[in-house]
C-alpha positions as CSV (number, residue, x, y, z in Angstrom):
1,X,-4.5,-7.4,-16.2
2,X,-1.0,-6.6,-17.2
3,X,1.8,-7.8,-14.6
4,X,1.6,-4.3,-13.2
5,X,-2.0,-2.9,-13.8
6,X,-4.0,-0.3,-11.6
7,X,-7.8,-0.1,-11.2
8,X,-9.5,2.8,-9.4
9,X,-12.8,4.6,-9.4
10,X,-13.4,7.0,-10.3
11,X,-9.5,8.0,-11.6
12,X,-7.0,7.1,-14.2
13,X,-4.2,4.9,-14.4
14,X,-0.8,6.4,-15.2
15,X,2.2,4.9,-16.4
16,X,5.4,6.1,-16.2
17,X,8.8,3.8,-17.5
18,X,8.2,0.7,-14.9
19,X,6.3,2.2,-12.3
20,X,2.5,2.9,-12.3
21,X,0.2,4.3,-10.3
22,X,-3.6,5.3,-9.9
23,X,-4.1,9.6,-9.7
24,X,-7.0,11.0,-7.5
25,X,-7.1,14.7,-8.3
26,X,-4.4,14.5,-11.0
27,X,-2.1,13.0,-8.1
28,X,-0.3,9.8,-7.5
29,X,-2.1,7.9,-4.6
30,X,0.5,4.8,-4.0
31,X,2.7,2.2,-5.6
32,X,3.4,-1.1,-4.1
33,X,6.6,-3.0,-5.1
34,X,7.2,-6.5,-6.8
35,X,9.2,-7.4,-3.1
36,X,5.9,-6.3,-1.8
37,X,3.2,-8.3,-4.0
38,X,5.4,-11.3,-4.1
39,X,5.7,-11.5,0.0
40,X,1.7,-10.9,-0.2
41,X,1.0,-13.7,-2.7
42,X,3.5,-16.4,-0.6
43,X,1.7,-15.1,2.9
44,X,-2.0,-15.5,1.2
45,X,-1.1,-18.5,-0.6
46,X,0.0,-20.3,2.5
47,X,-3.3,-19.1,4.9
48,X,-5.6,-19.8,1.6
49,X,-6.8,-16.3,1.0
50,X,-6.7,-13.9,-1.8
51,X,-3.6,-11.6,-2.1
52,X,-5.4,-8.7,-1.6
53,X,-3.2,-6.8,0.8
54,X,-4.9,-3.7,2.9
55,X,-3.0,-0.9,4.4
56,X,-5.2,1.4,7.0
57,X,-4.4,4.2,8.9
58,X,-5.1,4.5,12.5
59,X,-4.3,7.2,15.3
60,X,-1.8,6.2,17.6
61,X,1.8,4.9,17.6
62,X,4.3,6.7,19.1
63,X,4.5,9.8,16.2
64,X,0.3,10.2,16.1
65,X,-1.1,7.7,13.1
66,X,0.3,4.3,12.6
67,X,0.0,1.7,9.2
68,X,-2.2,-1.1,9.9
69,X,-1.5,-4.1,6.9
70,X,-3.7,-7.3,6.8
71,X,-4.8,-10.1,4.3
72,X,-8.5,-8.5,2.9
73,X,-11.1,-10.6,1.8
74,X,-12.7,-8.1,-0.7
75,X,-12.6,-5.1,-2.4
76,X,-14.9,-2.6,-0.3
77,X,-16.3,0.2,-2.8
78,X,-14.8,3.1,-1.7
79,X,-11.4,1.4,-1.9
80,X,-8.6,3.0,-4.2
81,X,-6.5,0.1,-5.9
82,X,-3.1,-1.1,-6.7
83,X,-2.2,-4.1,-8.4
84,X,1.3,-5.8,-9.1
85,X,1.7,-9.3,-9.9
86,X,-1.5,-10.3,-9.5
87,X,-1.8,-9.3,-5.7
88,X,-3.9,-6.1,-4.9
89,X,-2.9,-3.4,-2.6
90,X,-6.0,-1.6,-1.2
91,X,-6.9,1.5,0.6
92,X,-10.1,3.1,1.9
93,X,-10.4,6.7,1.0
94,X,-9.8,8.1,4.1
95,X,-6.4,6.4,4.5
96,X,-5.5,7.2,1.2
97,X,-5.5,10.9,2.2
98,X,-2.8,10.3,4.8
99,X,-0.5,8.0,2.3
100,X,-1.1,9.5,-0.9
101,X,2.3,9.3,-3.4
102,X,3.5,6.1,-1.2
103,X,5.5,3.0,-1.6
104,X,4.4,0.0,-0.2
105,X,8.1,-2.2,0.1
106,X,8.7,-5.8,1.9
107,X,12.3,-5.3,3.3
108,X,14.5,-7.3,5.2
109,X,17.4,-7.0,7.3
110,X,19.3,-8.1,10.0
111,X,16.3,-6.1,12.4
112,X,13.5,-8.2,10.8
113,X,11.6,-8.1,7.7
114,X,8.4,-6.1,7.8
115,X,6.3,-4.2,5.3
116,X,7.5,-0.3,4.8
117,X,5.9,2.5,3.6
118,X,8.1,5.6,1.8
119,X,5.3,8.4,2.9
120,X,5.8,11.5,1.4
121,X,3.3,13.3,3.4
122,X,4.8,12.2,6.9
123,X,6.5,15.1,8.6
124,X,8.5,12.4,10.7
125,X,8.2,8.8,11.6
126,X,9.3,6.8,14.5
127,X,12.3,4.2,14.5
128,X,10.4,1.5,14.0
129,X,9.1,2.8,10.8
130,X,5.2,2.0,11.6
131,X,4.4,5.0,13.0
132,X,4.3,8.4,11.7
133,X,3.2,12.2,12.0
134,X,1.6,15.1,9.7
């Protein structure tokens, strides 16, 4: 695949200038940044897994759902697909719904480094940035 490449089923890839992004229903689903895929490739690299990085959404957190990221083992078959790099960001359909158009970003700052989501579809988030509501 090309350095930024995007496989989905049953959708269609769309480019656009630098960025690109999978559609579901004629919609961007999510994007996931080169600070993003490279942090994912050094963290799977050093614990000897594949960069396959999977975001989940869970209810809680202080504003009602909250991200969950881990390392994934595989793709499941329901899973919606980013890739950058190399490194795969993943999200089961259900998720998806609640992050649709989204930017996976690794930032760091003098508070920490963590990774961020830019969630369109979040009414408001909490200060910590891992929580959000609808």
């Amino acid at each position: 695949m090309s350095p930024l490449a995007v496989r989905t089923t049953p959708t269609e890839l769309v480019a656009e200038g630098s960025r690109a992004y999978f559609t579901h229903m004629s919609e961007p689903a999510i994007d996931l940044t080169t600070s993003a895929a490279q942090r994912v490739a050094t963290i799977a690299a050093k614990q000897g897994k594949p960069p396959i990085l999977r975001l989940a959404v869970e209810g809680g957190g202080c504003a009602g759902f909250q991200y969950k990221f881990g390392l994934a083992d595989a793709v499941e078959g329901d899973d919606a697909v980013a890739e950058r790099d190399g490194v795969r960001l993943v999200v089961d359909s259900v998720s998806l719904d609640l992050v649709r158009g989204s930017a996976v970003d690794y930032v760091e700052s003098l508070g920490g480094a963590a990774f961020r989501v830019t969630n369109p579809v979040a009414a408001s988030g909490c200060g910590c940035g891992t929580s959000f509501s609808i």
